[in-house]
N, C-alpha and C positions, 0 to 999 in steps of 0.2 A: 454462837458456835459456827465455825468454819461450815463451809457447806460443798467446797470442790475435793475431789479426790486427793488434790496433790496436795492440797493446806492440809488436808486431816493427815497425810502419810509426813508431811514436814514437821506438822507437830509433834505424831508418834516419835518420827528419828530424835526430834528435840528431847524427848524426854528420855529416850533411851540413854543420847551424848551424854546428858546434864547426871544422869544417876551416881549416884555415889558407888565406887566400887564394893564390892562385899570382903568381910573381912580374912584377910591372905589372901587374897585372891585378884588379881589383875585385869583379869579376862573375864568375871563375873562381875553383874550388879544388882541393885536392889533400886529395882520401880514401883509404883504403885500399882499394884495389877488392877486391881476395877477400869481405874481412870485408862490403862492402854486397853484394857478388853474393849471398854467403852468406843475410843478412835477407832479398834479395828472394826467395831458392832458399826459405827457412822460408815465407816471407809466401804463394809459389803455393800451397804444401804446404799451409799452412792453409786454404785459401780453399776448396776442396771440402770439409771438415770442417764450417766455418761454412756455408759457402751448405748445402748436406745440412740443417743445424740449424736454418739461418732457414728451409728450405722446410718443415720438417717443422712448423713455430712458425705458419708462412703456412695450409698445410695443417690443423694443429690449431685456428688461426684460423676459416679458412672454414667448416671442420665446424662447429665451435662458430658462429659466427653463422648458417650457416643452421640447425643446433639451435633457434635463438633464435626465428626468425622464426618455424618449424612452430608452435613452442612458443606465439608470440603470436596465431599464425594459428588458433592450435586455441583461446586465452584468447579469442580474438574471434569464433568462430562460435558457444563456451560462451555469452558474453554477448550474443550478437546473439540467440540462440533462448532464453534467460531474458529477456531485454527484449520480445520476442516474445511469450512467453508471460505478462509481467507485464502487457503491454498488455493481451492476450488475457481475461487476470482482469482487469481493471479495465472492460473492455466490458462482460462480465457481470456484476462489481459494479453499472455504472451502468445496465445491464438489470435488472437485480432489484431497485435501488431504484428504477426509477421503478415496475415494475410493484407492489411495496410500495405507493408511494404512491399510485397509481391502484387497488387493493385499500383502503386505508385512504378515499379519500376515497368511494368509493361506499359502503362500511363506513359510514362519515359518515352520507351524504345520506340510506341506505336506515335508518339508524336516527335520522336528521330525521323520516324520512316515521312510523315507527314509531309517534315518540314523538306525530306530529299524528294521526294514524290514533287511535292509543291514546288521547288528551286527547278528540277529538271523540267515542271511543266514549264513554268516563266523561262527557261534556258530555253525550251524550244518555241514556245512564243513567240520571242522576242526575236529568235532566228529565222521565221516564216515571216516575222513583222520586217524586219530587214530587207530579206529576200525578196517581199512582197513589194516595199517601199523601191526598192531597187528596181525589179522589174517597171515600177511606174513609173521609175525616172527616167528611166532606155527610155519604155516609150514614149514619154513626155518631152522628151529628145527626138525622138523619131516624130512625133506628132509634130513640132516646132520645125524639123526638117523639111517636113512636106508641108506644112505652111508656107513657111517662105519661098521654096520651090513653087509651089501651087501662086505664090504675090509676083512669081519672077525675081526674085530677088537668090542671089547666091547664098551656099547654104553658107553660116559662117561658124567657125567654132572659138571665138572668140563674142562672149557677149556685148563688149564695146563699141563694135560696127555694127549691128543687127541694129534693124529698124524696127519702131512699135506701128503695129496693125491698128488701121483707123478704121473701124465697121461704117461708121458715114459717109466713106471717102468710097467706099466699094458697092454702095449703094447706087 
């Protein structure tokens, strides 16, 4: 014997299709009553069985979809406090390079100044070194002048006539 809801109600419809119509009559027939009482006595029978199974389908249903939801409700506070926090990094990313580059650009300007500071000291260095060299050359002219004066010799301003000093000879 059939044992699901929908076999026993296929078989009833069958038997009702298949019935011989009653006589004058088109729209009436003649079934064996026991044998349909019988599918619809099976048909109650089962329907506590199946409804029991569909609620229990219904029920494993809802658990399971609200499972789902916690489950995506939990996947979206994960990623709402990672995006959160990515953000989070990327403020101080973009805090730490700008103050980077406000570090690099006074880095810059204070070794601009450096390098003019430093030029201007060598510029005047290098003009007291001159100055310096110069005054020693006068006098190392002047010194040379009174040598020779001091040898008797005329002063000359031409190095080609000038005579070289013998320390032995003046001894």
């Amino acid at each position: 014997m059939a044992t699901g809801v929908d076999e026993l109600l296929d078989m009833l419809f069958d038997m009702i299709d298949e019935a011989k119509n009653a006589p004058l009559s088109s729209e009436k027939c003649v079934i064996d009553r026991d044998k349909a009482l019988d599918l619809i006595e099976d048909v109650k029978a089962q329907f506590p069985v199946e409804l029991a199974e569909a609620r229990k389908i219904l029920n494993a249903r809802s658990e399971y979809v609200a499972a789902a939801k916690r489950e995506a409700e939990e996947i979206h506070k994960r990623a709402q406090l990672e995006a959160s926090q990515l953000v989070s990094e990327a403020k101080v990313m973009n805090q730490a390079r700008q103050k980077a580059n406000e570090v690099v650009a006074q880095a810059e300007h204070k070794a601009k100044e450096l390098r003019r500071a430093a030029n201007e000291y060598c510029e005047d260095v290098m003009r007291r070194t001159e100055e310096a060299l110069a005054d020693a050359h006068s006098e190392m002219r002047q010194a040379h002048t009174r040598f020779r004066t001091a040898m008797g010799a005329a002063p000359s301003t031409s190095q080609g006539n000038s005579r070289v000093y013998d320390a032995e000879a003046d001894q």
